[in-house]
KOLLUM-452255 format. One line per field, with one value per residue (C-alpha): residue in one letter; chain; y, x, z negated; residue number from 1. Coordinates in nm, 3 decimals. Layout:
<pts>
rest	[a, ...] $
kette	[A, ...] $
y	[Y, ...] $
x	[X, ...] $
z	[Z, ...] $
nr	[NUM, ...] $
</pts>
This chain:
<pts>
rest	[x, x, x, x, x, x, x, x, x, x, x, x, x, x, x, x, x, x, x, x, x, x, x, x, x, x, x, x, x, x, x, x, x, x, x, x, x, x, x, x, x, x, x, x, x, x, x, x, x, x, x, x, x, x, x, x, x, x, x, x, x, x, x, x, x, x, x, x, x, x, x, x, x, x, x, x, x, x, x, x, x, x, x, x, x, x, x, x, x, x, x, x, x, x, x, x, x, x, x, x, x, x, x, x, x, x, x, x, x, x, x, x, x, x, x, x, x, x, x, x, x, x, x, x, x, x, x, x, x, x, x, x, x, x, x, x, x, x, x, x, x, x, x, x, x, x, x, x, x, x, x, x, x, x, x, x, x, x, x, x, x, x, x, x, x, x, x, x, x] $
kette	[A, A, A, A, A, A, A, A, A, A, A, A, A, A, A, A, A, A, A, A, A, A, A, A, A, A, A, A, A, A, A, A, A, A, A, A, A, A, A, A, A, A, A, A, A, A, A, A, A, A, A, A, A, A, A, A, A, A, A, A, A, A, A, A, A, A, A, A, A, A, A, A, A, A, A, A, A, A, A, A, A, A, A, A, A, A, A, A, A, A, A, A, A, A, A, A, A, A, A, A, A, A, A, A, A, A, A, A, A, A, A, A, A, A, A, A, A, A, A, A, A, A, A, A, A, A, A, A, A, A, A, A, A, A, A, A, A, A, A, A, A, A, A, A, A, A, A, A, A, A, A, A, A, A, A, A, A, A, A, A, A, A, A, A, A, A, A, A, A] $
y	[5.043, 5.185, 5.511, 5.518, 5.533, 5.787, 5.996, 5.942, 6.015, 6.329, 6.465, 6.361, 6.599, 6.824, 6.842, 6.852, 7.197, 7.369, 7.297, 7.421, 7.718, 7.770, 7.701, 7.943, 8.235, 8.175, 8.221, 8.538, 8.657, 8.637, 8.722, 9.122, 9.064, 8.851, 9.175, 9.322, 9.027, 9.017, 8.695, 8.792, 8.838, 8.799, 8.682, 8.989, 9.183, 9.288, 9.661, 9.791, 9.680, 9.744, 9.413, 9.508, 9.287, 9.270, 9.169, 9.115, 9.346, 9.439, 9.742, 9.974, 9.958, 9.683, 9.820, 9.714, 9.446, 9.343, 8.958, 8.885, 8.923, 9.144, 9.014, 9.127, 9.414, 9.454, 9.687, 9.768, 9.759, 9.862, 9.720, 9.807, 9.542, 9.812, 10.004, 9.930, 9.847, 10.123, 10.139, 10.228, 10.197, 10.076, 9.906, 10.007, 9.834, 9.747, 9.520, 9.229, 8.939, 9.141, 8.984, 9.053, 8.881, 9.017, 9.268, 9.335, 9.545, 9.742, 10.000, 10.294, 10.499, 10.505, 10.597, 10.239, 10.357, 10.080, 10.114, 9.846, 9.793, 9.623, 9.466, 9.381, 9.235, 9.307, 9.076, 9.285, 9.359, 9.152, 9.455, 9.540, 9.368, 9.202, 9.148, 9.130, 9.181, 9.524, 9.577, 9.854, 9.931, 10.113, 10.240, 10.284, 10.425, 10.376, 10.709, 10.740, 10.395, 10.354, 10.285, 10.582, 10.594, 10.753, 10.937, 11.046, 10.692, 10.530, 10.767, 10.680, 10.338, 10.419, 10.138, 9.903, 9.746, 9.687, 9.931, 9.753, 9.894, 9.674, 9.539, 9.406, 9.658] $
x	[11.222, 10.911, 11.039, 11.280, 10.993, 10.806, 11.071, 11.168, 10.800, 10.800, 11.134, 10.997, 10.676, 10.920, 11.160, 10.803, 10.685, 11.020, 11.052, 10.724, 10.752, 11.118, 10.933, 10.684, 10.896, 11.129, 10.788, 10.689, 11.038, 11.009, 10.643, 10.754, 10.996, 10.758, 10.508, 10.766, 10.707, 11.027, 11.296, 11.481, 11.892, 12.022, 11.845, 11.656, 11.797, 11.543, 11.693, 11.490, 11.177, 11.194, 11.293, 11.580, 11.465, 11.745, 11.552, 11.643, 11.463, 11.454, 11.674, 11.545, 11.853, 11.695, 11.646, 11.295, 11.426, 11.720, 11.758, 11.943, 11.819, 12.039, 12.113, 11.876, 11.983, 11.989, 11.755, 11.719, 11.367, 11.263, 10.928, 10.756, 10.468, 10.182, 10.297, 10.405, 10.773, 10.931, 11.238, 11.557, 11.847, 11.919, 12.284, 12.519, 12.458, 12.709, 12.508, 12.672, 12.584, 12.582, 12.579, 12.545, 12.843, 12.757, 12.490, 12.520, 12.456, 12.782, 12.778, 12.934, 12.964, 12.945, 12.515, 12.464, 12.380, 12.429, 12.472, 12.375, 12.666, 12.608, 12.901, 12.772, 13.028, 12.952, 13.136, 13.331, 13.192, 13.364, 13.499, 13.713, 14.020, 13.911, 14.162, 13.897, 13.526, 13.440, 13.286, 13.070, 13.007, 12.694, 12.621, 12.236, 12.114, 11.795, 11.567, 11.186, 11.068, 11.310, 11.641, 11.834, 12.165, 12.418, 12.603, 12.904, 12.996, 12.927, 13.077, 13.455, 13.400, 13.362, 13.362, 13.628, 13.866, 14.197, 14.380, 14.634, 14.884, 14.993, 15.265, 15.014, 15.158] $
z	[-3.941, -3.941, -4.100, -3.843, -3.547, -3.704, -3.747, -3.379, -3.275, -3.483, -3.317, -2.954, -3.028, -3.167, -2.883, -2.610, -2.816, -2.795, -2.451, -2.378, -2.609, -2.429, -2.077, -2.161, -2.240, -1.896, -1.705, -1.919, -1.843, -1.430, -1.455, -1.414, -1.112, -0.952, -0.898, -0.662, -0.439, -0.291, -0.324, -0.627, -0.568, -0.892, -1.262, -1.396, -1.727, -1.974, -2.094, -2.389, -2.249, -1.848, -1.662, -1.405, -1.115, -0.811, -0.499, -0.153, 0.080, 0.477, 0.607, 0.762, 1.004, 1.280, 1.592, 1.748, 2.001, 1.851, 1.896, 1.607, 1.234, 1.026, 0.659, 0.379, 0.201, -0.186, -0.427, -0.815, -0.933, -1.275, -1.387, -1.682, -1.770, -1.770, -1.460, -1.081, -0.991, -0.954, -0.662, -0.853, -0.600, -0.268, -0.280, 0.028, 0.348, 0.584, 0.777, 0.595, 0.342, 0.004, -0.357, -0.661, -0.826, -1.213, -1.423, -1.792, -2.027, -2.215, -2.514, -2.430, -2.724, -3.112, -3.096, -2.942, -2.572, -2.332, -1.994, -1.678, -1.498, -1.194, -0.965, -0.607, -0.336, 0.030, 0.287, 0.553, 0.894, 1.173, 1.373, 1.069, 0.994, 0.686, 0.385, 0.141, 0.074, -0.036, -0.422, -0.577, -0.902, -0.993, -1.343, -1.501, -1.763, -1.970, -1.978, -2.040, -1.948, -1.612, -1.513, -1.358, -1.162, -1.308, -1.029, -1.226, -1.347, -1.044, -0.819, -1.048, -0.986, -0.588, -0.318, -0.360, -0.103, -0.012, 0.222, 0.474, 0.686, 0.999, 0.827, 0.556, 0.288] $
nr	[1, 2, 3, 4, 5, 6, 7, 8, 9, 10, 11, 12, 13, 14, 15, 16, 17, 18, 19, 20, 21, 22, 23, 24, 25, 26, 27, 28, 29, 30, 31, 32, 33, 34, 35, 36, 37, 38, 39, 40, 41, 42, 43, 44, 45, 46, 47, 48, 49, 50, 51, 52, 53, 54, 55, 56, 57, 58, 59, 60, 61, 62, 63, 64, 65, 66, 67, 68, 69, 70, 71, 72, 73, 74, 75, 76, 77, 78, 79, 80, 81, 82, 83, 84, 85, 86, 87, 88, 89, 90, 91, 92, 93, 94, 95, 96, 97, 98, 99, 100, 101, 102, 103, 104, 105, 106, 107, 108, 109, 110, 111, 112, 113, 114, 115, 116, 117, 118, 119, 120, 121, 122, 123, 124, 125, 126, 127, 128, 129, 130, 131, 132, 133, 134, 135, 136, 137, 138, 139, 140, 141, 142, 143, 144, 145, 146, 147, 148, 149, 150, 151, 152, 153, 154, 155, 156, 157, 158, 159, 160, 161, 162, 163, 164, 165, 166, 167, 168, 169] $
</pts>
């Protein structure tokens, strides 16, 4: 019996120092996002080193007395611990909710580069006849200590939405 609460004491100080040690690491992990000070959008991706922190941020679209608030647009930082965040990409704006819906990391060819794709969803704007919300994908690479857009990659994936005729063909 007495085995039996030792053992159960040693696996409750066990179970305490992982979840500290695991604890620990989640806070080291946000740490870099958190110098953008912005509300983050989406979890931030470590890519060889540089955290890729998605943060909501204010468009520069508001006109000075406007009485309502326009929705917070979406930007890409890349933060490297021993240097200031550094503004990566603004996502497109339509005046609308935006989200992103997914970000991950894919290798692309046989040397082991991986690319960040990044899917973000925009809702539609009201004067438009909606079918569906509109998605982007944007591409990044990893180059000297930052994340770049790649133009090329991003530019195939385009804007998507659906295109209805009147007769919802």
């Amino acid at each position: 019996m007495l085995t039996l609460i030792v053992g159960a004491i040693e696996m409750i100080k066990l179970i305490i120092f992982l979840g500290y040690l695991l604890g620990s690491t989640a806070i080291a992990s946000n740490e870099g996002c958190s110098a953008t000070g912005l509300r983050e959008a989406y979890s931030s991706l470590d890519v060889h080193g540089v955290k890729a922190c998605f943060v909501y941020t204010k468009p520069d679209l508001q006109a000075k007395g406007q009485l309502s608030r326009e929705p917070d647009g979406i930007s890409l930082y890349s933060v490297v611990s021993s240097e200031k965040p550094k503004l990566v990409y603004e996502f497109p704006y339509l005046g609308t909710e935006g989200v992103i819906t997914d970000a991950f990391l894919l290798p692309v060819d046989e040397g082991g580069e991986e690319l960040l794709f990044v899917v973000h969803r925009m809702e539609i704007p009201r004067e438009w006849d909606p079918v569906s919300d509109i998605y982007d994908v944007s591409v990044f690479r990893f180059e000297a200590d930052t994340l770049l857009l790649d133009k090329k990659l991003t530019r195939f994936f385009h804007l998507g939405g659906d295109d209805v005729d009147k007769k919802g063909g």
